[in-house]
Each structure stands twice: as C-alpha cells, then as structure tokens.
N, C-alpha and C positions, 0 to 999 in steps of 0.2 A: 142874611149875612152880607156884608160892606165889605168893597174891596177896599184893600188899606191904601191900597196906592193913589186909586181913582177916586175913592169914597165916594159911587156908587153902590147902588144896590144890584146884588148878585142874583142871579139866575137858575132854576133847576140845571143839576147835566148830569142827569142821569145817578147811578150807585157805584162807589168803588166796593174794589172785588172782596173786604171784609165786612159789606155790609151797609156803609156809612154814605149818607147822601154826600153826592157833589154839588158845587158848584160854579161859575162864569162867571167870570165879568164881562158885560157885553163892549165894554171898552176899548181893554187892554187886551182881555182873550184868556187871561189867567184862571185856572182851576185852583177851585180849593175845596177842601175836605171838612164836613160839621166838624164843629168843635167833640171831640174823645179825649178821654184817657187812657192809659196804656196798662197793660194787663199784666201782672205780677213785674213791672219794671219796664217790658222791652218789649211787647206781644198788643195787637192790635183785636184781638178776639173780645166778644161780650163776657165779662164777667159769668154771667149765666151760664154760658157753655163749658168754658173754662173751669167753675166749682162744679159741674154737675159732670165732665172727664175725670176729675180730681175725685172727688166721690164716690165715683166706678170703680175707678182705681183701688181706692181703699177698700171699697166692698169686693174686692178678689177678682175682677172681671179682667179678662184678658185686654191687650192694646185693641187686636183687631174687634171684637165685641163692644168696644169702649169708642172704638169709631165709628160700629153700625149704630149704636144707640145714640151718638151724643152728634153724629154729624161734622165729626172734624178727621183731618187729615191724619195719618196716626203719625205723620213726621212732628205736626202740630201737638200731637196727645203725648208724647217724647221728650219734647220743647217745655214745652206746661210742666211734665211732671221733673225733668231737671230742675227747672226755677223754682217750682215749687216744695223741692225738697232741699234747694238750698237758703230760702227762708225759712222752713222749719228746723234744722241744723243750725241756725243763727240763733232761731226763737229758743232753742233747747238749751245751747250753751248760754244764753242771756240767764235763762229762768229758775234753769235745773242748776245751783250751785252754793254749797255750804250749806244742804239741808240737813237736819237734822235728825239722823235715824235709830234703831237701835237694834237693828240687824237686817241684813243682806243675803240674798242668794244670787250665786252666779252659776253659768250656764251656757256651752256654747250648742249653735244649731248650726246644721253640713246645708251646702247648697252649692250650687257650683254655676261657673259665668262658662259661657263658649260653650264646651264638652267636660265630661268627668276624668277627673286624672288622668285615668289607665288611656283614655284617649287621646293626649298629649300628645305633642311629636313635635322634635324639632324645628324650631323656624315660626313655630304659634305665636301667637299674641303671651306676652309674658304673665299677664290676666286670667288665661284661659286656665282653666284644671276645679278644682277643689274649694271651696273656700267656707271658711265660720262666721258667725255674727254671736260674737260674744254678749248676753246679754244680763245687766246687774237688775235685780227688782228687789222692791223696798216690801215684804208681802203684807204689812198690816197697812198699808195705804193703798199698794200696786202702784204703786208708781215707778216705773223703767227709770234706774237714778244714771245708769251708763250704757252703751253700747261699742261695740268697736266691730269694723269687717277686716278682716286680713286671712292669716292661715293659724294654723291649730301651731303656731310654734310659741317656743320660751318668748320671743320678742315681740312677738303681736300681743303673748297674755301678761306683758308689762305692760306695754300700751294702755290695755282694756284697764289693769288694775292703777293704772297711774288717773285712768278718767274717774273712775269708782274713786279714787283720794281726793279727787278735787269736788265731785259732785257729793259726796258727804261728810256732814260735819261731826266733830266729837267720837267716842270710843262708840263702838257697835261689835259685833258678831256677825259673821261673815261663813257660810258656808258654801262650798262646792264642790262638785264631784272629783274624780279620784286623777283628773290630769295633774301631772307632774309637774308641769311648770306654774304652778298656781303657787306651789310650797314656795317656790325660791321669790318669786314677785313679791306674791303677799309680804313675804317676811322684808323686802327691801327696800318696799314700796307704803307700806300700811304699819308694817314695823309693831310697838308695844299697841298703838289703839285700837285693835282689835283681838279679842280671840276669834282664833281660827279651827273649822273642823271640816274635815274633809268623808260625804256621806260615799262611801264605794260599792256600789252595785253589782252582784255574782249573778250572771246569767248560764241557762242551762244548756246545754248545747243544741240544735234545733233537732228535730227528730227527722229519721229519715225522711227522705221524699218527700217532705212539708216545704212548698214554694218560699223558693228565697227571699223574698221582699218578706216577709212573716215576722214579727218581733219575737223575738227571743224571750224564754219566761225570767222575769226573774225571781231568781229559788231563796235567794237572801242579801243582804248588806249588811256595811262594815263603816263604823264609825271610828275613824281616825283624827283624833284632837293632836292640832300642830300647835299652836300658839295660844299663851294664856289657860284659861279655865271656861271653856264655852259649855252654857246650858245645853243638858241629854234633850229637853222639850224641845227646843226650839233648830234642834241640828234636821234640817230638811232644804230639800229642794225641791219640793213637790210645787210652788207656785212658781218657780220660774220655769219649771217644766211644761204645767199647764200655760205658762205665755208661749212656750215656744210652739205649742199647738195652736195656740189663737193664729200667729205668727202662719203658720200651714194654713190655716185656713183663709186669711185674709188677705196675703200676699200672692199674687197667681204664681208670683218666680221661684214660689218656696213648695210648692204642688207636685208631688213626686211624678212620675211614668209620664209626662207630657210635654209637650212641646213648646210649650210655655214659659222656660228656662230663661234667664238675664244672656244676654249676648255682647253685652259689655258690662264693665265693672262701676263705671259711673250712672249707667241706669239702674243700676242694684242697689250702688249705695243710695242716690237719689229716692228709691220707693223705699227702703228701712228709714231713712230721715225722715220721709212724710208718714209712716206709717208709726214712727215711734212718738215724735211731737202729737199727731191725732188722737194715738194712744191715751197720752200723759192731758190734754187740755181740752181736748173736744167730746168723745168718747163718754156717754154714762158706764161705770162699771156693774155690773148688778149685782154684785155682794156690798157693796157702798151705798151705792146710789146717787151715786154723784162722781166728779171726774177723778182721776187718780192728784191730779194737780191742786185740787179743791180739797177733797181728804188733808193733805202734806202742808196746806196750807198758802199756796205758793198763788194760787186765785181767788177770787172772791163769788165766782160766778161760771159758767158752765162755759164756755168761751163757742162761736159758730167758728165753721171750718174759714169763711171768711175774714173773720177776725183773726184769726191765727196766722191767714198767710198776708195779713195786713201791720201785724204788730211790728216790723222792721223797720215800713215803710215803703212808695211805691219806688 
C-alpha cells in the first residue's frame, strides 16, 4: 500500500481491532487500513462471520449461543440481524408482487415483545404486551405471499389484507379462521375477487387437572362461506398452520416457556423479515423440491443466503 500523500511505500503497523492489517507511512506518520468492504452497508465484520450469525439465526439458535459459536459481539449479532432483515423486507416487497395465485390461506401466530399482556403496567414501553404475525401462504407453491406484525385488531387485519391485495394477482379463494375482523377487511379490501370461507374450529374444554400449556382437542369445525361460491375441497388452513409451526421451530423468539423472548419490537420484526424472505428464496421445501420462490416462478434458481442479502445492493 502507497501513501497517497507521500507516494511512498507503506509499512506493516500492526491489526485494526476488526481484523484488517494496517499500515504507515514512514514519512508522514499516517495510518491506513487494507483496502475492505463494508458488510450489509455500514458494518466492518468478514462476510464469513456475518452469514454464518445470520445462519444461526435462522436455524432457531438463540443470540447468546450465536455469539459463542460464531465469535461476535451479540451487540454486533443485533446489528447484523437489523440490517439484515431490512434488506430482506426490501428483497420481499421488490419480488413478492402481483403473483398469480389461486387460493390463499391466512393465519395469525401469538408471540409477544417485553412481557405478556396480563404483565403490562402503566408507564411500559407502548411495544410491550401481546402481539401476532399475520401470515398469508400460497399452499400449492408455499410461498408466504404477505405478512404483517401488529395486534390481533380490526386495523392491523386490514393492514395484513391490504398486503395480501397487493401481493396477489387475479381472482383466488382465500380462507381463514373464524376471526371477526377478517369478514369486514376481506369484504373491503378483496371485495368480488375472491370467494371467501371462513374454516371455525370447536375445541373441547380441557379436562380436569390436565397442565395448562396442553392444546385443547379439537372435537369438530365449521365451515362458513362469506363471499362468492368457494370450493368445499379446497376450504383449509392446515398449510398455514403447519408454517406457523415451522415459524416455532425456527425462530428462538417464537419458543414458548423461555427466556428467549423479543425485547423489543424492531428485533422481532427484523428476524420475521429475514426469516420470511429465507423462507420464500433460499430455503429447499421438501414437498417441492425446490424454493417456494422457484415453484411461483418468481426465480430461476435456488438463490444463497448471500445473494439474497446482496440483491439491494451494498
């Protein structure tokens, strides 16, 4: 390396603290740093280290676990995965839009940021309590066509159904469970292009002394057609249910009894962002065989997790 000033030739001096040699000019006195690049935008970390936290991440490993294995700071592994779910967020709304489907199921899943409701108390973070992640899935691709995080209200499941209208195109069929505000959205937001039916679930009441976390059986359902003429076949929501297990399982924030929980609302949304594009582009499915994105048609090729958080740009 040449100092620009002196144009001499620079000197070893020693390592800066991410790694990267330095160098002197025996001249001037000036230090300079090997020529890098910056890591998702703004971060001076290896590439290497960086997709292989991102990685952990996705494979359900907690922060601090994700810092013994990978060697980074967890303020750093926080850092990473903000950025990193705000290009996937980018890459999602770029990709995912006016696809073509021909039926939908929606679905939301409970999780909660800070503490759970009942723990609330004046003076909180307005963040703190309860919260859903609405999620739309395309089930003969798997392809996650929307998402939304907010609260289980009338105006969040406008939100969720306004991203579902934009992310699919043409008439479809649309089912979802038996929440109330889904009737009045759908109907104002989706309007004549889809039929709509709503699958309702009867659970039995838990039996004595059987531990509360215990799912409830359920003893039957109820098929309620709202809008249009939608097929008896095809009225389920059994695949976005089973994402919302995937969802439990690969997400550590979504891991019931543990302490593992989101503790603010922007690293929550941040791992659903990188965990939903992962999802949809990186991800083999194994009823497919390939990605949900490649199915749908929307790639041509199996995309690495480094392409995907490269597709914006640095």
């Amino acid at each position: 390396m040449s100092c620009p000033d002196c144009k001499v030739e620079c000197q070893r001096f020693g390592v800066h603290r991410n790694g990267l040699r330095r160098f002197r000019c025996p001249k001037c006195k000036k230090t300079y740093t090997e020529p890098h690049t910056k890591t998702l935008g703004s971060m001076y970390i290896p590439w290497e280290k960086a997709l292989l936290a991102i990685q952990l991440l996705i494979e359900g490993n907690s922060i601090r676990s994700t810092e013994r294995i990978a060697g980074l700071d967890r303020n750093t592994i926080m850092r990473v995965l903000v950025l990193a779910g705000e290009k996937c967020e980018a890459v999602s709304e770029q990709m995912i839009r006016n696809v073509p489907v021909s039926e939908v199921q929606a679905d939301e899943i409970w999780s909660f940021i800070g503490k759970k409701e009942k723990r609330v108390q004046d003076g909180d973070d307005p963040t703190f309590g309860d919260s859903y992640t609405f999620v739309a899935i395309e089930p003969n691709t798997k392809l996650v066509l929307a998402w939304h995080l907010g609260r289980r209200t009338a105006r969040d499941t406008e939100a969720f159904t306004e991203k579902i209208n934009e992310a699919a195109a043409g008439n479809f069929q649309i089912t979802t469970d038996g929440f109330r505000p889904y009737v009045d959205a759908v109907h104002m937001i989706l309007g004549t292009r889809v039929d709509f039916a709503q699958l309702i679930k009867v659970y039995a009441a838990s039996p004595e002394g059987e531990h509360r976390y215990s799912p409830s059986e359920v003893i039957a359902t109820e098929v309620v057609p709202i809008i249009g003429r939608p097929d008896p076949s095809k009225i389920c929501t059994s695949h976005v249910e089973r994402q919302n297990l995937t969802m439990r399982m690969q997400i550590r924030r979504f891991t019931r009894l543990t302490n593992a929980f989101s503790k603010k609302w922007g690293n929550h949304y941040a791992a659903l962002s990188l965990y939903f594009a992962y999802y949809n582009f990186v991800r083999i499915h194994s009823s497919i065989r390939v990605t949900p994105a490649m199915e749908a048609g929307l790639t041509d090729h199996v995309w690495t997790l480094k392409e995907l958080l490269s597709k914006m740009g640095q």
